[in-house]
N, C-alpha and C positions, 0 to 999 in steps of 0.2 A: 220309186216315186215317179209320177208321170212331168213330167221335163214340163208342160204349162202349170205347175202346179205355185200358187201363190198364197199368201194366207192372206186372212181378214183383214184390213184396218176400221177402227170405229173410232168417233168421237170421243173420251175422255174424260169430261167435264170441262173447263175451258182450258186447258192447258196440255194437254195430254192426248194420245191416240193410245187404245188398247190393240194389239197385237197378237193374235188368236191361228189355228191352226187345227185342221181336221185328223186324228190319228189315223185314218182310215186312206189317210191321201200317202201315210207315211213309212208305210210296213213296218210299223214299230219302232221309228224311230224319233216319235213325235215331241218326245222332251231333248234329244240330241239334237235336233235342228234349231227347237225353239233357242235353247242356248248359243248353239252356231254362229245363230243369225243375230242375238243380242250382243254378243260377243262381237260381232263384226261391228256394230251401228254406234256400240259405245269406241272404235275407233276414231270417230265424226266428233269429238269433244267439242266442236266449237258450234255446231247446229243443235244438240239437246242440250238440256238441263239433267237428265238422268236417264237412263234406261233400267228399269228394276224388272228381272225374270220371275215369273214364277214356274209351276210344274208345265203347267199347255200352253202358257200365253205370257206376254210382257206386255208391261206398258214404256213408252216412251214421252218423258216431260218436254218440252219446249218454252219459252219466256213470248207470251204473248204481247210486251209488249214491244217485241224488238222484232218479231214475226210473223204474220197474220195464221188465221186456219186454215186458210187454205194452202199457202206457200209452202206453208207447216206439213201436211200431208202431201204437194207433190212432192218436197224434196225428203221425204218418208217414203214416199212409194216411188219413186226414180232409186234412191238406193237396194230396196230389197228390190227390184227388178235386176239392180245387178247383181248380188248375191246369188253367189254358188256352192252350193250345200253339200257338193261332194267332194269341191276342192277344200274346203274350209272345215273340212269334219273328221280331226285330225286328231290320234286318241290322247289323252294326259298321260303320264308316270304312272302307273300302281304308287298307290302309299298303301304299304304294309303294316297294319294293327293288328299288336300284338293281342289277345284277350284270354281272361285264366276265366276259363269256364264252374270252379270249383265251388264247392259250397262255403257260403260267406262272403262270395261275388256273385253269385247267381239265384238270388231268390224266389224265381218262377221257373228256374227250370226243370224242376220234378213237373212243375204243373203241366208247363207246353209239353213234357215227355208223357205225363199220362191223360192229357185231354189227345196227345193226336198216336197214342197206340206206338212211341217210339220210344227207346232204350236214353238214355243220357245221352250214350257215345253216339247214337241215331242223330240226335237234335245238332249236336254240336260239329258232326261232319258234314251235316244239312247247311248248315250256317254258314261254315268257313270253304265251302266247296263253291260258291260264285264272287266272281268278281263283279261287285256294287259300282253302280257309278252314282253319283252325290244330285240328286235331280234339283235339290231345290235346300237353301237354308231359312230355316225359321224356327218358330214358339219360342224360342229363345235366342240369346245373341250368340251365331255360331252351330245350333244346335243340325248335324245333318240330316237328313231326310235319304236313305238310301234303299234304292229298286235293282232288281226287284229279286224281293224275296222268293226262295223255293214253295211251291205253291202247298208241301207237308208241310211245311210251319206256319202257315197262316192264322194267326189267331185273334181276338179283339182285345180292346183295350181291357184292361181291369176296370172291375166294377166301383171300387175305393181307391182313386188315384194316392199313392206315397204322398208326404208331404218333404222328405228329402229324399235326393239318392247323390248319392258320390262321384264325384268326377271321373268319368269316363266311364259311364256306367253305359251297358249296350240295350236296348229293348227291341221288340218287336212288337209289331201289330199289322192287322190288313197284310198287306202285300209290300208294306216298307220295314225296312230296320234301321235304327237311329242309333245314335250316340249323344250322350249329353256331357259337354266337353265342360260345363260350369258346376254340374251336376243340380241342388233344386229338386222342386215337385216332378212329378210325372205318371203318367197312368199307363206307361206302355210295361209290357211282359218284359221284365229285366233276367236276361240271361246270361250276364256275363258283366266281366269288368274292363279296361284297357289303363294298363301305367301310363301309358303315352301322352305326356303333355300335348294336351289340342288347344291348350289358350295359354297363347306367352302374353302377358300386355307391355311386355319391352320391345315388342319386336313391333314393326312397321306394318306386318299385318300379322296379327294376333292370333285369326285362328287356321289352323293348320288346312281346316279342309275349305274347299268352293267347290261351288256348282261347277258340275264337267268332272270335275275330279274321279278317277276309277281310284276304288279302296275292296283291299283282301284282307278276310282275317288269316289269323293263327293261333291254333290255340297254345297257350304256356300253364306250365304249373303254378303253383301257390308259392314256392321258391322263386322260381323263373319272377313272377309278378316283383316279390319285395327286391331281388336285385335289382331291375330294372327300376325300379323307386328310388333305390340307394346309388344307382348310380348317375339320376339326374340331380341326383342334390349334390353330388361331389365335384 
């Protein structure tokens, strides 16, 4: 990354600056920064109202009426001029999910296996062979967004999205694979399942995964799966 390198700020609407960044400035590491750097700015609790990330860019809220626009952006652009993105880009834990790739958890996997010319066990050591990091959550509450996929599995959404699928069920599409921790509709390639509770609502933060977070699979049996069931209810 070239050491003058700083990103966009723009106006918002009246309360907000968007926060934008060039990938090409970033040698790929342009959603690890953008997080870095929001991750740093929501240390500032008492100058914004919110900082919300997404994939390339965030926005930052501020209370217009306790701070003009302009004040607003110097002391936005005084701090990411000090932000340092090598010292602050510091990796997460692996969280390790578990997922039973078998039939009766994996309902597109013959497909993704015979639309990309690869074996089951092909797809499934495709899968579980990169460590994902969580670029971004949405579509639903919790739901991950994880990059990037091996560029063999690439596939598009289905053409008739489900109108359920089960908790912790895995999909792919494009160049991401997600998890649906609520489970719900969905239209991505589901190839798999995961026992692993991703939403406690007793707990003070409910779902397991955030943005930053690096996640590996592993594949388990159909046995392997209802143990792991059986023993978070015990």
């Amino acid at each position: 990354m070239k050491k003058n390198f700083k990103p966009s700020i723009t106006q918002f609407g009246d309360d907000a600056f968007l926060v934008r960044a060039e990938a090409k400035e970033l040698q790929g590491k342009l959603n690890e920064y953008i997080l870095a750097l929001a991750k740093y700015l929501r240390r500032f609790e008492g100058t914004w109202i919110d900082v919300i990330s997404a994939e390339e860019s965030f926005a930052v809220r501020f209370n217009p009426l306790e701070i003009s626009v302009a004040n607003a952006y110097k002391q936005l652009d005084k701090k990411i001029d000090a932000f340092n993105f090598q010292k602050s880009n510091q990796n997460h834990p692996i969280v390790n999910i578990p997922v039973c790739y078998s039939d009766g958890f994996a309902p597109d996997l013959q497909i993704v296996a015979q639309e990309k010319s690869l074996s089951i066990d092909d797809v499934v050591e495709q899968h579980t062979s990169v460590t994902y990091r969580v670029t971004v959550i949405g579509f639903t509450p919790g739901f991950a967004y994880l990059g990037d996929l091996p560029e063999a599995l690439f596939m598009p959404r289905r053409s008739v999205p489900r109108l359920y699928l089960q908790p912790g069920s895995i999909g792919i599409t494009g160049h991401r694979t997600g998890i649906y921790p609520l489970g719900g509709p969905g239209g991505w390639q589901i190839i798999g399942c995961s026992p692993m509770a991703l939403f406690d609502p007793s707990s003070e933060n409910p779902f397991k995964l955030s943005t930053g977070m690096r996640v590996k699979f592993t594949a388990i049996s159909p046995e392997q799966f209802h143990q792991y069931k059986t023993q978070r209810r015990q």
